[in-house]
SEVO-747172 format. One line per 8 residues: number of its first residue (from 0); for each residue x, y, z of N, C-alpha, C. Coordinates in nm, 2 decimals. Example, Ala and Ser with C-alpha at 12.3 -4.5 7.8 and 13.67 -1.06 7.14 Angstrom:
! residues 2
0	1.32/-0.57/0.78/1.23/-0.45/0.78/1.32/-0.33/0.78  1.28/-0.22/0.71/1.37/-0.11/0.71/1.29/0.00/0.79 .
END
This chain:
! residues 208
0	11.72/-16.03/-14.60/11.57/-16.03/-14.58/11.54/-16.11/-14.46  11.42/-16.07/-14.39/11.44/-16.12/-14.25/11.32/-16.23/-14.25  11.29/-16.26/-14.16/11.17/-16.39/-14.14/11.05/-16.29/-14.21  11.01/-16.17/-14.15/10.87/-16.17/-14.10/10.89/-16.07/-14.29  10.95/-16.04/-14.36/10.99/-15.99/-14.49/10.94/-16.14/-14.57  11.02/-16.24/-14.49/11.00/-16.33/-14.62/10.83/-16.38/-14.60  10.80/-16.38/-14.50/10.63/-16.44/-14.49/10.58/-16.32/-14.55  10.58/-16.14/-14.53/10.51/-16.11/-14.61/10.46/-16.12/-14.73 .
8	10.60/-16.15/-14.84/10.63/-16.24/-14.96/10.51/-16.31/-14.99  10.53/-16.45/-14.88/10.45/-16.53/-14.92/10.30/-16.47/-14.92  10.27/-16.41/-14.84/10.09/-16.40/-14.81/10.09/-16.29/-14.91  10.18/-16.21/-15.00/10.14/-16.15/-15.07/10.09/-16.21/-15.23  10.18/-16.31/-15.26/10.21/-16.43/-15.34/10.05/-16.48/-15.31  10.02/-16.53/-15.23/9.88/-16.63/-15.18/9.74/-16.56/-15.20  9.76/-16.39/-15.14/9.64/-16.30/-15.20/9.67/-16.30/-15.37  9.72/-16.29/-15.38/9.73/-16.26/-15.52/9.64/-16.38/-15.62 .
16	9.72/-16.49/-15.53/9.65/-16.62/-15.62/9.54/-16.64/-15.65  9.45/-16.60/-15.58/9.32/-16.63/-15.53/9.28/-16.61/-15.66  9.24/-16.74/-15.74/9.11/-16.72/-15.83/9.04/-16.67/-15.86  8.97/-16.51/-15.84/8.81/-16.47/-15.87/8.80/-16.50/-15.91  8.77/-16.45/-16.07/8.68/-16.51/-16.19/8.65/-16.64/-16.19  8.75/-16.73/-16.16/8.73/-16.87/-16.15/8.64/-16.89/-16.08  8.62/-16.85/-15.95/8.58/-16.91/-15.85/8.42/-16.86/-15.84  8.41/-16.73/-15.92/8.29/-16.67/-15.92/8.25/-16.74/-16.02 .
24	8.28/-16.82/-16.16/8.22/-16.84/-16.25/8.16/-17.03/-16.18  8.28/-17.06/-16.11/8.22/-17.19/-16.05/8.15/-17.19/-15.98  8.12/-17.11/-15.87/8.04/-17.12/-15.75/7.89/-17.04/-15.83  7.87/-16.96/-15.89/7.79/-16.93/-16.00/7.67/-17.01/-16.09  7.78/-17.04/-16.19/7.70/-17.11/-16.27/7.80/-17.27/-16.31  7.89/-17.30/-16.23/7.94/-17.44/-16.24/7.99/-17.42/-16.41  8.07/-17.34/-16.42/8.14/-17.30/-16.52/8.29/-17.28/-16.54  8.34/-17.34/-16.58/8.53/-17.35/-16.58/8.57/-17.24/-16.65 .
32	8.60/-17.15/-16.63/8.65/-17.02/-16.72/8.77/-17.07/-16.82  8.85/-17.20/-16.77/8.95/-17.25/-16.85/8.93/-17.35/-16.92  8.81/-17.34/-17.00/8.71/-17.39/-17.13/8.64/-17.32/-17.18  8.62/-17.23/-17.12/8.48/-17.12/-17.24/8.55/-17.01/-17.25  8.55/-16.91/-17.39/8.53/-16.80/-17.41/8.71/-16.81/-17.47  8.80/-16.70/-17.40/8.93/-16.66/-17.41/9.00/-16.75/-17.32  8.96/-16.83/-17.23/9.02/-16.91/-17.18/9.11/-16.85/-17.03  9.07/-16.75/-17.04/9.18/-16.66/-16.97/9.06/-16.65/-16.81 .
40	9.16/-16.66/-16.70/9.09/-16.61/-16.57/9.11/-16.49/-16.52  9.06/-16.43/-16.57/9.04/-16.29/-16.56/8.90/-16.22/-16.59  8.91/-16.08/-16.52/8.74/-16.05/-16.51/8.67/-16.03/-16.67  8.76/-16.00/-16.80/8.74/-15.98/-16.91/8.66/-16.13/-16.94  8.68/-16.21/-16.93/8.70/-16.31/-16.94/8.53/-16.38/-16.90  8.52/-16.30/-16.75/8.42/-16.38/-16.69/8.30/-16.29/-16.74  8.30/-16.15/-16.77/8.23/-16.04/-16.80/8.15/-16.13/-16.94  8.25/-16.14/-17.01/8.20/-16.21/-17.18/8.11/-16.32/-17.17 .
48	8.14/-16.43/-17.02/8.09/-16.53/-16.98/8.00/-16.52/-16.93  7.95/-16.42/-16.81/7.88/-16.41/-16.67/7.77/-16.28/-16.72  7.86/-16.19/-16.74/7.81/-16.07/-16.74/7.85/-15.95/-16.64  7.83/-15.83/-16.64/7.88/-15.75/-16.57/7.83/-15.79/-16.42  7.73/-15.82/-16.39/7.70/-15.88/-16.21/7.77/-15.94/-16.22  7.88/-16.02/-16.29/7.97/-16.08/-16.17/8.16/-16.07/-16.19  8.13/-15.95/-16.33/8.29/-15.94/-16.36/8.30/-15.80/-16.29  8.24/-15.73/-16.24/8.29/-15.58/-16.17/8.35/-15.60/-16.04 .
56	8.28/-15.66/-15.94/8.29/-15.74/-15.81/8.42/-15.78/-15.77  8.43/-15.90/-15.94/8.55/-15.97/-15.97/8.70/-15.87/-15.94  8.64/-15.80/-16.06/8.76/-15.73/-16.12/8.79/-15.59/-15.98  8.72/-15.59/-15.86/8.76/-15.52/-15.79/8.80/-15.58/-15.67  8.81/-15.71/-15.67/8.86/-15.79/-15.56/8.99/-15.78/-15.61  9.01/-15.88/-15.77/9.15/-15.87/-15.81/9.23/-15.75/-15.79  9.14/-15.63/-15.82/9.28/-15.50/-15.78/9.29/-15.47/-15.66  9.21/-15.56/-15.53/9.19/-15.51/-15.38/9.34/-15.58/-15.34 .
64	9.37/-15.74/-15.44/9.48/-15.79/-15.40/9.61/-15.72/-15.47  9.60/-15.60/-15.46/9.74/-15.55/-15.53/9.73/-15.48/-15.41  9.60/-15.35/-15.38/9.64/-15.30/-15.27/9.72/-15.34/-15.14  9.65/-15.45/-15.08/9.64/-15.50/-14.97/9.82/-15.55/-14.95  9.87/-15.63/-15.01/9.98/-15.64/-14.99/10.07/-15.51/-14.97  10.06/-15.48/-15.05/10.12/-15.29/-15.08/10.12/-15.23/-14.99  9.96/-15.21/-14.92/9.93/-15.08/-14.85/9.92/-15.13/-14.72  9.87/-15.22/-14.69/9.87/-15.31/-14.56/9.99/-15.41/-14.51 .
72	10.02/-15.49/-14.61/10.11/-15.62/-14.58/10.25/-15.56/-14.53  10.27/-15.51/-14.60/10.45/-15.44/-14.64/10.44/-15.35/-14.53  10.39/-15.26/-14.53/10.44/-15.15/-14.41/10.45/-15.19/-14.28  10.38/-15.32/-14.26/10.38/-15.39/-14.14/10.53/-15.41/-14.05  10.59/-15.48/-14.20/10.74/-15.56/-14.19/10.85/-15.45/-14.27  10.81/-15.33/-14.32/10.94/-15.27/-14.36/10.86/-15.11/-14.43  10.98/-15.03/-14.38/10.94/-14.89/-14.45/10.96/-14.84/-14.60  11.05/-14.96/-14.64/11.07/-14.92/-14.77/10.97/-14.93/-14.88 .
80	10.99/-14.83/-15.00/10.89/-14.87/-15.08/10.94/-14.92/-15.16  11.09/-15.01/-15.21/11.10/-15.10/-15.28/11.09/-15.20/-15.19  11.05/-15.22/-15.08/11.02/-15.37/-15.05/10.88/-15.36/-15.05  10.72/-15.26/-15.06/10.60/-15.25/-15.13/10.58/-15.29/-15.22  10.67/-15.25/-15.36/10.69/-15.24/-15.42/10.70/-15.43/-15.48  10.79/-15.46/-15.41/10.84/-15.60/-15.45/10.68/-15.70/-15.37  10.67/-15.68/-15.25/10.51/-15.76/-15.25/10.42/-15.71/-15.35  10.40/-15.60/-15.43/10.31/-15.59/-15.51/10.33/-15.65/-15.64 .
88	10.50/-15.68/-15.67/10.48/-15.75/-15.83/10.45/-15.88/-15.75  10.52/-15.92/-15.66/10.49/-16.10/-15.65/10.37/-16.13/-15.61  10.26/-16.04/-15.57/10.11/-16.03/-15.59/10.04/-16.07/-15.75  10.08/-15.98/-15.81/10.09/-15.96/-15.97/10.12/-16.12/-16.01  10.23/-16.16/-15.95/10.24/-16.32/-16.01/10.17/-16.40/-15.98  10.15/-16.39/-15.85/10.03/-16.41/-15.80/9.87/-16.50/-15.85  9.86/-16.33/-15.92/9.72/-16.35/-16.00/9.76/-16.45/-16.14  9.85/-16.41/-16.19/9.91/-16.49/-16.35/9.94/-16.59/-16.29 .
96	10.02/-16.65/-16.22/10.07/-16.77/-16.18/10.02/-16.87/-16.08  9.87/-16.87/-16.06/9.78/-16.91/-15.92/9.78/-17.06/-15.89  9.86/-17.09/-15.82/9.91/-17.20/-15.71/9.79/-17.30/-15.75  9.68/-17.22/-15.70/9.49/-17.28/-15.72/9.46/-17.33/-15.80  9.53/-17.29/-15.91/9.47/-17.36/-16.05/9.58/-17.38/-16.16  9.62/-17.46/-16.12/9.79/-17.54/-16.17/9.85/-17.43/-16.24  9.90/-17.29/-16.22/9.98/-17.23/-16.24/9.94/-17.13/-16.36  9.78/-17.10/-16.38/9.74/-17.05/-16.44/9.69/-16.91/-16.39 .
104	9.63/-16.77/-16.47/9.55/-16.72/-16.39/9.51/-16.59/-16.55  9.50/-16.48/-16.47/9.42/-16.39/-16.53/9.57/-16.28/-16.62  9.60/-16.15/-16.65/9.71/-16.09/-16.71/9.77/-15.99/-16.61  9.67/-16.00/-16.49/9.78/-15.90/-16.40/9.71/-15.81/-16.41  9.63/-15.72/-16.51/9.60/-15.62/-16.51/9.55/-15.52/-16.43  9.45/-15.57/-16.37/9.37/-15.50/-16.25/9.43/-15.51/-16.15  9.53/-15.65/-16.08/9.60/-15.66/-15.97/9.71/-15.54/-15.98  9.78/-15.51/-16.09/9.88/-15.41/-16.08/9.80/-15.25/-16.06 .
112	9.69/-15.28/-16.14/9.62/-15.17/-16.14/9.60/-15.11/-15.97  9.56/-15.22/-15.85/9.55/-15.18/-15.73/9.69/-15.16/-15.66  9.81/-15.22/-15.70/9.97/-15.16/-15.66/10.00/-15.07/-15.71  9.93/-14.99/-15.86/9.98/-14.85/-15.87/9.91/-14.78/-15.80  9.73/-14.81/-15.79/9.65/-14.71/-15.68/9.74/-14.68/-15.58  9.79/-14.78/-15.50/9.86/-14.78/-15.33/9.97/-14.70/-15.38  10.07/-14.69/-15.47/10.16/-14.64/-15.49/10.17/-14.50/-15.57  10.13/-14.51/-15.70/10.12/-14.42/-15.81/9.96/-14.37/-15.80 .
120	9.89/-14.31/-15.72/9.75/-14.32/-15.82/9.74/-14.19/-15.82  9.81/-14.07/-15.89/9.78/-13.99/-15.99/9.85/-14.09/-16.14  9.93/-14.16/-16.14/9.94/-14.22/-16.23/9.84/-14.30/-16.33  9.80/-14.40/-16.22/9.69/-14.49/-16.22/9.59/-14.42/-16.29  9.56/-14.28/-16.24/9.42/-14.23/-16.32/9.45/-14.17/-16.45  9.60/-14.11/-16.46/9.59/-14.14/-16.61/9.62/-14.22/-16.70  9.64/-14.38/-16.62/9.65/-14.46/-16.73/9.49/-14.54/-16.78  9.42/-14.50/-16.65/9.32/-14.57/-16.62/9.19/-14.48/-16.74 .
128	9.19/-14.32/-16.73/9.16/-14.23/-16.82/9.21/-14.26/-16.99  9.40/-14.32/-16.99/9.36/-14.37/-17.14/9.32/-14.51/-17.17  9.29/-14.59/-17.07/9.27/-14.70/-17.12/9.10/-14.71/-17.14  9.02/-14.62/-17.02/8.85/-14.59/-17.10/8.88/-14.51/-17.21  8.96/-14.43/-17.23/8.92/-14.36/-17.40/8.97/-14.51/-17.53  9.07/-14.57/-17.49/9.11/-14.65/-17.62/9.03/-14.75/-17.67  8.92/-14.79/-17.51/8.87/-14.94/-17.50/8.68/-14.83/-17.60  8.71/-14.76/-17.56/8.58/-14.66/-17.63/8.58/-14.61/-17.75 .
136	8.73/-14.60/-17.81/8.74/-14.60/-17.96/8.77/-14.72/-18.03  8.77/-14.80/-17.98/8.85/-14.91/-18.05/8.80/-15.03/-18.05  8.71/-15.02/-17.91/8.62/-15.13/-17.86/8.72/-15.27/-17.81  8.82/-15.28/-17.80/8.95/-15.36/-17.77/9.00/-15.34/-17.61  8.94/-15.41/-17.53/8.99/-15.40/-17.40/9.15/-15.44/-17.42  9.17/-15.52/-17.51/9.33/-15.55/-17.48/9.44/-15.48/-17.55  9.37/-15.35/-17.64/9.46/-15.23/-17.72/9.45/-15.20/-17.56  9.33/-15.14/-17.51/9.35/-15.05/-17.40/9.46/-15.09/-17.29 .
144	9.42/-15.21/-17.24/9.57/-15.24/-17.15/9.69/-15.23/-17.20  9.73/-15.28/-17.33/9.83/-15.28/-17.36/9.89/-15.16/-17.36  9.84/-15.05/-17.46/9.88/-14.91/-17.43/9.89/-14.81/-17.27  9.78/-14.87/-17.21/9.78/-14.82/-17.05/9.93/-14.92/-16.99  9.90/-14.99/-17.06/10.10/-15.06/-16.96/10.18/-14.98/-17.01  10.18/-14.96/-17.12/10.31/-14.91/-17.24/10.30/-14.74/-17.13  10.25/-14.69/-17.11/10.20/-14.55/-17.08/10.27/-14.54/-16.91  10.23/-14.67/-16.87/10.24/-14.64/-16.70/10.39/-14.62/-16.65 .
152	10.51/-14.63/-16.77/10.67/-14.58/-16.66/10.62/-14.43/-16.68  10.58/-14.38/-16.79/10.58/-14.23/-16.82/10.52/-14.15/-16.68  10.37/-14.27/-16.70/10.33/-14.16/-16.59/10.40/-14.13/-16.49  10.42/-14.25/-16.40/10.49/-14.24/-16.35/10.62/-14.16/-16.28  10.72/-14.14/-16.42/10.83/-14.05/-16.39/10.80/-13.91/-16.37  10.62/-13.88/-16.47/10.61/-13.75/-16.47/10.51/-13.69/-16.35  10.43/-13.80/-16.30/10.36/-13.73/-16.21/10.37/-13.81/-16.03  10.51/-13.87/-16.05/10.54/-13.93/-15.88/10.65/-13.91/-15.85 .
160	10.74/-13.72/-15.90/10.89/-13.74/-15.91/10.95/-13.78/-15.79  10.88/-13.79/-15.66/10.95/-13.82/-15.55/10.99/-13.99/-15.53  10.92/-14.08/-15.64/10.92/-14.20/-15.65/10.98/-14.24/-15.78  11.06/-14.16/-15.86/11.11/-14.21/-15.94/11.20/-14.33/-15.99  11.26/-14.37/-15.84/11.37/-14.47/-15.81/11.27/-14.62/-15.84  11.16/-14.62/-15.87/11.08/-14.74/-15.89/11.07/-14.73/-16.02  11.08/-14.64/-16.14/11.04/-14.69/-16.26/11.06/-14.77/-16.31  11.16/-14.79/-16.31/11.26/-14.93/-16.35/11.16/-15.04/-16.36 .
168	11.13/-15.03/-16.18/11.06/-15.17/-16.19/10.95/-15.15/-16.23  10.84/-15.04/-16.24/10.74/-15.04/-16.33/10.74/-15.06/-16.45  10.85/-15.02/-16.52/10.85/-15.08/-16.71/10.87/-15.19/-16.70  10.96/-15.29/-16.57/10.94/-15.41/-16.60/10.81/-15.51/-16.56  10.70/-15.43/-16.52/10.55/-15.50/-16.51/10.49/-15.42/-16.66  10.49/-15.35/-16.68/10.46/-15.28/-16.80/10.49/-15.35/-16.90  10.57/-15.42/-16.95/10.63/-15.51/-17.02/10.61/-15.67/-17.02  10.60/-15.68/-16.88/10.55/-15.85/-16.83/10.36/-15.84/-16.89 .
176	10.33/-15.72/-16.83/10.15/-15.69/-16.92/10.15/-15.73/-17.08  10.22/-15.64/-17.14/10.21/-15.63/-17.31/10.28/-15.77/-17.35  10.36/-15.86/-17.30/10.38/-15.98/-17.33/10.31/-16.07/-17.28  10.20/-16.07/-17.19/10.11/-16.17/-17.19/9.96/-16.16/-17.23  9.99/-16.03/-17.29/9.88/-16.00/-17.42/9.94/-16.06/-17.56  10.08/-16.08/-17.62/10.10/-16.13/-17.66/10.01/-16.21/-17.80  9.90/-16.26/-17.69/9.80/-16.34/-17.81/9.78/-16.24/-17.89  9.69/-16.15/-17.78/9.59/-16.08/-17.79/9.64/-16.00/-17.91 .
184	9.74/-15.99/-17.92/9.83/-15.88/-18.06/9.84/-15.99/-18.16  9.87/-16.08/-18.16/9.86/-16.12/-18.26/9.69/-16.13/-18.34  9.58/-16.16/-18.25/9.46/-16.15/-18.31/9.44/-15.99/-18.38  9.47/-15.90/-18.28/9.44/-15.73/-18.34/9.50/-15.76/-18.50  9.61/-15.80/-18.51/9.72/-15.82/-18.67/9.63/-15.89/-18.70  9.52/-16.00/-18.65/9.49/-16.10/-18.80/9.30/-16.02/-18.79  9.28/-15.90/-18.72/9.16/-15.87/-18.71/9.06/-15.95/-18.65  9.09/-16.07/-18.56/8.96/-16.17/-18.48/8.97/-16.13/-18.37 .
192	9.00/-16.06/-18.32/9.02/-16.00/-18.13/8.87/-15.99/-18.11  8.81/-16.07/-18.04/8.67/-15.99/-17.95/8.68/-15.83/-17.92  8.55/-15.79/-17.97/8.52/-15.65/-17.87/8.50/-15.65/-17.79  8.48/-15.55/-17.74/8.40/-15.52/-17.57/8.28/-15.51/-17.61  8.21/-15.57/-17.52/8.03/-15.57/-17.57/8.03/-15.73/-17.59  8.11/-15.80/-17.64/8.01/-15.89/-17.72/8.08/-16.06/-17.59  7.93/-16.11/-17.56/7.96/-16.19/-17.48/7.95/-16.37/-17.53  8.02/-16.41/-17.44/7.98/-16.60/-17.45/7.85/-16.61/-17.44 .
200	7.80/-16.72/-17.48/7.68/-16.75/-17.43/7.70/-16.89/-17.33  7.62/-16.84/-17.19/7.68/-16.94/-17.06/7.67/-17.01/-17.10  7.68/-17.14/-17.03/7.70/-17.26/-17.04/7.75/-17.34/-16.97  7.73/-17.43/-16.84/7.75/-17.50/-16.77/7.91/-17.58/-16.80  8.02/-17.58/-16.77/8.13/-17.69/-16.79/8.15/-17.79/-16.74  8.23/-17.85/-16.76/8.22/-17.97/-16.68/8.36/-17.99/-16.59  8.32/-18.07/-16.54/8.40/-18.07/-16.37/8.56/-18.03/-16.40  8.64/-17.95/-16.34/8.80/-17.97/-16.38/8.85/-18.09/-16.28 .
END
């Protein structure tokens, strides 16, 4: 790997980090997302907090940092699409692992969601198609992702066969997803999982 490979890396790593939700719920309403609600920095998170004016925005910034590395960063410094590929998971960590806020962040979801757009997006729309029908029968944003991860090698193999040599690494973000939902399955098993619809009521935090 060469210099201008490994700095893509990092600026892909750095977009990634970037806090939205956090940063929207602070600069907002002076609210620590890592005190109220699910605890989680992510747009689910800030939507139940904020409300939809400021988790849509969010949640489209976070998937803009999946593209951008992907679609922009990578092709700069190499043609391959496992080295796209590879800025787009360490984007993904990125968002989970954010440098910004002591190594915390959101589940990746939407950030991968924008590295399969750049990559897979006939895929994308049909994981993206079962994850509005599950989150609409079920009312469970995190059945829906979880199943839309579980779903995305399939698509995948079935509708990108010229990209098939990546699945691999797609079931292994597909897998990194459903295990950092993890909680979230255990609440569906004990029946306390939040719906979709039902929000925090704001409330100012206090300083981190």
């Amino acid at each position: 790997m060469n210099g201008a490979q490994t700095a893509a890396l990092v600026a892909a790593y750095f977009i990634g980090a970037i806090p939205t939700s956090y940063l929207v719920a602070r600069w907002a309403r002076g609210i620590d997302l890592r005190r109220v609600g699910s605890r989680n920095l992510g747009a689910t998170n800030l939507y139940r907090t904020l409300g939809w004016k400021y988790a849509i925005p969010a949640g489209v910034f976070d998937a803009a940092k999946g593209v951008v590395p992907v679609a922009v960063i990578a092709p700069r410094v190499s043609p391959s699409l496992n080295f796209a590929l590879l800025c787009g998971v360490v984007a993904i960590a990125g968002h989970v692992w954010s440098v910004f806020v002591h190594f915390r962040g959101g589940k990746g979801v939407a950030t991968a969601a924008g590295v399969m757009l750049a990559l897979f997006p006939k895929a994308l729309i049909v994981c993206l198609a079962l994850w509005i029908i599950i989150v609409r029968l079920s009312g469970y944003v995190s059945l829906g992702s979880i199943i839309a991860a579980a779903a995305l090698p399939l698509a995948v193999w079935f509708l990108a066969p010229a990209r098939r040599q990546l699945v691999w690494v797609d079931a292994i973000v597909a897998l990194a997803i459903i295990w950092l939902h993890r909680a979230n399955v255990r609440r569906l098993l004990a029946g306390t999982e939040n719906r979709f619809g039902r929000r925090e009521r704001p409330a100012a935090g206090p300083s981190a």
